[in-house]
C-alpha positions in Angstrom: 61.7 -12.8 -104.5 61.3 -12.3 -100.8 62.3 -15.4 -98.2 61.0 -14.5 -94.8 62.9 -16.1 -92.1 60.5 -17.9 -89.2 57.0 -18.5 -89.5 54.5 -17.2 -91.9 51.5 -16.3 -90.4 47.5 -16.0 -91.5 47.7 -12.1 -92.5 50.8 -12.6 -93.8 49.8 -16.0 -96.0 47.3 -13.4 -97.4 49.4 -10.2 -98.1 52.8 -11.3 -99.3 53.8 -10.2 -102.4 55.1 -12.3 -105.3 57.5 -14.9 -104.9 58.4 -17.7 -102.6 58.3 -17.3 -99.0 59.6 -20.0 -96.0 57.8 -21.4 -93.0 60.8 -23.4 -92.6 61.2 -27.5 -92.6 61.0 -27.4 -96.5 57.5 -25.2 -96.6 57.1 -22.6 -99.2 54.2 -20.3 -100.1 54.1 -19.6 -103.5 52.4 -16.2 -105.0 52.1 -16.0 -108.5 52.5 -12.5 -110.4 48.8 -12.9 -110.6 48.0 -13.3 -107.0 47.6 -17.0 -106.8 48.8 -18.6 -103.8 50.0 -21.9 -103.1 52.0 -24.5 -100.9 55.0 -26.4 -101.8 57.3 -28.2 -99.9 60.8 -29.0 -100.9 62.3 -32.8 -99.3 65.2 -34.7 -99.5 64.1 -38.3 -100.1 66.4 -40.6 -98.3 68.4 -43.3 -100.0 67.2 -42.0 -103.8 69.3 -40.3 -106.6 68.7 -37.9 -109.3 70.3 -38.2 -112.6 73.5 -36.8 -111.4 73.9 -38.9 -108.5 73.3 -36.6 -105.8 70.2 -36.6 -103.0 67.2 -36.4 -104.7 65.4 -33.8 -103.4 62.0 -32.7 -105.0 59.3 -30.1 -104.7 55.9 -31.1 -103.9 52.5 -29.5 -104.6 50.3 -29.2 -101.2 47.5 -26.8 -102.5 46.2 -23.9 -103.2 46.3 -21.6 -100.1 42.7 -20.4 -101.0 41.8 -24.3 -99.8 44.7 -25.5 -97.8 44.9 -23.4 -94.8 48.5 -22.3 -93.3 47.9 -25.4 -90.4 47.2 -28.0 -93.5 50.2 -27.0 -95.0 52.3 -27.3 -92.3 50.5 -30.8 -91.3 50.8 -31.8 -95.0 54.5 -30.9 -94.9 55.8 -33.2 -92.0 53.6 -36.1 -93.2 56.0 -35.3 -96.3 59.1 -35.1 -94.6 58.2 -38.1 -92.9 58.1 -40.2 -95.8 60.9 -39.0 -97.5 63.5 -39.6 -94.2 61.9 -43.1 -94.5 63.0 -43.1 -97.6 59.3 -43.0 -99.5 58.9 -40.6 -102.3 55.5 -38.9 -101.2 54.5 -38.8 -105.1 53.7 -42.2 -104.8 53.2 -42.5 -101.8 51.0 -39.7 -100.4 46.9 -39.4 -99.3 45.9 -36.0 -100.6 42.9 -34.6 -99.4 41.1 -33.5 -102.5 38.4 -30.7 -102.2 34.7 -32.0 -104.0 33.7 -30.1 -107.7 31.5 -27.7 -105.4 34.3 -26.9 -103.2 36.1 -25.7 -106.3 33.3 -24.3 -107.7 32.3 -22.1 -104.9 35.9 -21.1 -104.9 36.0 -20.2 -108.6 32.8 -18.2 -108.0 34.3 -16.3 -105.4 37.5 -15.6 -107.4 35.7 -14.0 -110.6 33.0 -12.4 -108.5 35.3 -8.7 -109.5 35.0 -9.8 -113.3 31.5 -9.9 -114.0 29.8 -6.8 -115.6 27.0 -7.0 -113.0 26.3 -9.5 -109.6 23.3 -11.1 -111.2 25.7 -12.6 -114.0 27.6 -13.8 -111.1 24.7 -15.3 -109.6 23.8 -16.8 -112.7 27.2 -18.5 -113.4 26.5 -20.2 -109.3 22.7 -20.8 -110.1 22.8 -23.3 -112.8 25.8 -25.1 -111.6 23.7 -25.4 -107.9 20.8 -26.1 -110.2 22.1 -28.9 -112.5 25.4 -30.1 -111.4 25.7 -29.8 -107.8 22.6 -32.8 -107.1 24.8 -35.7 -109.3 28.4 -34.6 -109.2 28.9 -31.6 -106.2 29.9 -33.8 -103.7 32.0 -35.9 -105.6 36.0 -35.2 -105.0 37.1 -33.2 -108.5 39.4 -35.7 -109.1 36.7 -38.3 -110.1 34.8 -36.0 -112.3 35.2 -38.0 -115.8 33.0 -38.1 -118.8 30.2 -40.0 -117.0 29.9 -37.8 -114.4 30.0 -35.0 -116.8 27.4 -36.3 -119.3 25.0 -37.6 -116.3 24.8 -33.5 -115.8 24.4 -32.8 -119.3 22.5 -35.7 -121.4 18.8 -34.8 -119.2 19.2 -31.1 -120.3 20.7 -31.8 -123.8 18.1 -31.6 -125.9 15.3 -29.6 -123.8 17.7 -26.7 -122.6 20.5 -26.4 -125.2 22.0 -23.0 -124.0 21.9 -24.0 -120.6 23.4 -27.4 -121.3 26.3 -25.3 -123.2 26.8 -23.0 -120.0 26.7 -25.5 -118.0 29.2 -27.2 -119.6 31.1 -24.4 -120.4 31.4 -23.9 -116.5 32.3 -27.2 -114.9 35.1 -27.3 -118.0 36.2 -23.9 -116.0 36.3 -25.6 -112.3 38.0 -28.6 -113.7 40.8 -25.8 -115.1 41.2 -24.2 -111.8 41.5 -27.7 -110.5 43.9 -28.8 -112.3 46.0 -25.8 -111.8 45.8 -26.2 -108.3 46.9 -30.3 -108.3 43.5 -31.9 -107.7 42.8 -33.1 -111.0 44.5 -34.8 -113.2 42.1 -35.8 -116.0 42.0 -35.2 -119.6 39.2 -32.8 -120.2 38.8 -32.4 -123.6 37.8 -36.4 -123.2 34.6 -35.1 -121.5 33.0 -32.9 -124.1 31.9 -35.4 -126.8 28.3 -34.2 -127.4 27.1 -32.8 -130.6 25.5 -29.1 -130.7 
């Protein structure tokens, strides 16, 4: 596990191997095993204790780096650091800037383009997402997707277009995953699959 002393820069934000590398101030880029990349930043929250009586000082999730560019993160970082030598805990008290569900979409789409036995399968998975979700819910930050969001896309199609209904489904439960593993979304989703095959 590599820490790079100075600044990271764009070509290196998208080369660096696995582990966690510094910016400096308390900003980390993350790279999973896998290849997934993302920003933390570690602060010291004045005033506040951990269980053992000592600073408490905390990791925060800023992003994936796929969404949150180098500049974000470092932006996102001092707006931490600000709050925390203020002696706010920026869990509770932070704006995050969360991407809309075709954001994320167009993202996951991008990511799993090398999967896919052939492009029009790709261009499928895109199509009926642009076709039937992207009207009522693509705008919408991922973090309010809920069950009525989620059945205003599926209940028109329910009955007429099963197997698209099912895909469709099938891929905005997929975008909400990749959300939720990047911090944007919080929500229960097995909460928003309730209809009947």
């Amino acid at each position: 596990m590599a820490l790079h002393s100075g600044k990271l820069t764009k070509n290196l934000v998208r080369t660096l191997g696995p582990g966690r590398h510094g910016d400096g101030n308390g900003l980390y880029l993350v790279v999973d095993p896998s290849g997934a990349r993302r920003w933390i930043v570690r602060v010291t929250v004045k005033g506040q204790r951990n269980r053992e009586g000592k600073p408490l000082r905390t990791d925060f999730g800023l992003g994936g780096a796929d969404i949150v560019t180098l500049n974000q993160a470092r932006d996102r970082a001092l707006e931490y650091r600000r709050m925390a030598k203020q002696g706010l805990n920026p869990r509770y008290n932070v704006r995050q800037e969360v991407p809309c569900f075709e954001e994320i979409a167009q993202q996951v789409h991008i990511e799993r383009l090398p999967t896919w036995k052939n492009p029009k399968h790709g261009q499928q998975w895109i199509n009926t997402l642009a076709e039937y979700a992207f009207p009522k819910i693509g705008r919408l930050p991922v973090s309010e997707v809920g069950q009525p969001e989620v059945l205003q896309v599926l209940l028109p199609i329910w009955t007429e277009k099963h197997e698209t209904a099912k895909r469709v489904a099938q891929r905005i439960k997929a975008v909400l995953d990749v959300a939720k593993s990047k911090g944007f979304y919080t929500g229960e989703r097995r909460r928003l699959w309730r209809l009947r095959s």
